[in-house]
C-alpha angles and dihedrals in degrees: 000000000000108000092165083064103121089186115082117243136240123215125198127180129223131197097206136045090218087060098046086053100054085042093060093053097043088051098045093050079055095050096243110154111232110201107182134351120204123205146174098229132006106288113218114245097005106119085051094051091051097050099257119170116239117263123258093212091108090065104049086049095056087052092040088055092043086057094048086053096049083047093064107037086061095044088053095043087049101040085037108043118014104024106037114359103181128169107255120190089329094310114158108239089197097097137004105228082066090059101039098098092072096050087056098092089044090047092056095042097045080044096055090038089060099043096049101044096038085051096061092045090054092043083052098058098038094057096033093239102165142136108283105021119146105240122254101212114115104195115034087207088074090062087058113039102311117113107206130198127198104195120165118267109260139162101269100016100104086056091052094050088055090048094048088055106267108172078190137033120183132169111230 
């Protein structure tokens, strides 16, 4: 959410996903500011619909995964071949690209480990997601079954949040 917003918000409550949707586009043709939208469950489209920029998530997996790779390619190179090199089912210790095959099942598992669980740690401190932390939800009802839009405060924009389907409509 926006706290450097110097105009006062308006918040307006929706019963249905379907109808907050359509809300947000309605609202944005109109050039109504949303500012944040709260929901029960992930609405389809709907980043798209307020103007969200894509995530870079995808990004940061494919380099978490890349790390977890490069992890265990050098923990197998060290515990294989310069620690310990032992003599495993007739595999060569000489070098570790002949006995790559064996680690590949090792690799995949230890590069998904590091993208998924790096991935939610990094979800965690973008969004400030921590123990402790005073929840940010203003309306407990949109936790349960309740869809709730902050838009700024404008001339015509409590008409057009009757319009778009609001069952509430409350000044910040």
């Amino acid at each position: 959410m926006d706290t450097t917003n110097s105009k006062p918000l308006v918040r307006a409550l929706y019963d249905d996903d379907d109808v907050l949707l359509s809300a947000v586009k309605e609202l944005r043709s109109k050039g109504v500011r949303i500012t944040e939208a709260y929901t029960p469950f992930p609405v389809h489209g709907l980043d798209k619909a307020m103007g969200l920029k894509e995530t870079r998530i995808a990004i940061a997996a494919f380099l978490y995964g890349c790390l977890g790779l490069t992890t265990i390619i050098a923990l197998t190179y060290y515990q294989m071949i310069l620690d310990w090199p032992m003599n495993i089912g007739g595999k060569p210790n000489a070098t570790w690209g002949w006995n790559m095959p064996a680690f590949v099942p090792v690799m995949f598992e230890l590069t998904v480990f590091f993208a998924a669980h790096l991935m939610v740690w990094t979800f965690f401190i973008i969004n400030g997601l921590y123990p402790g932390r005073e929840a940010q939800n203003p309306d407990q009802r949109t936790t349960d079954d309740k869809f709730m839009l902050e838009v700024e405060d404008g001339e015509k924009v409590l008409e057009l949040l009757k319009k778009s389907g609001a069952i509430e409509i409350a000044h910040v």
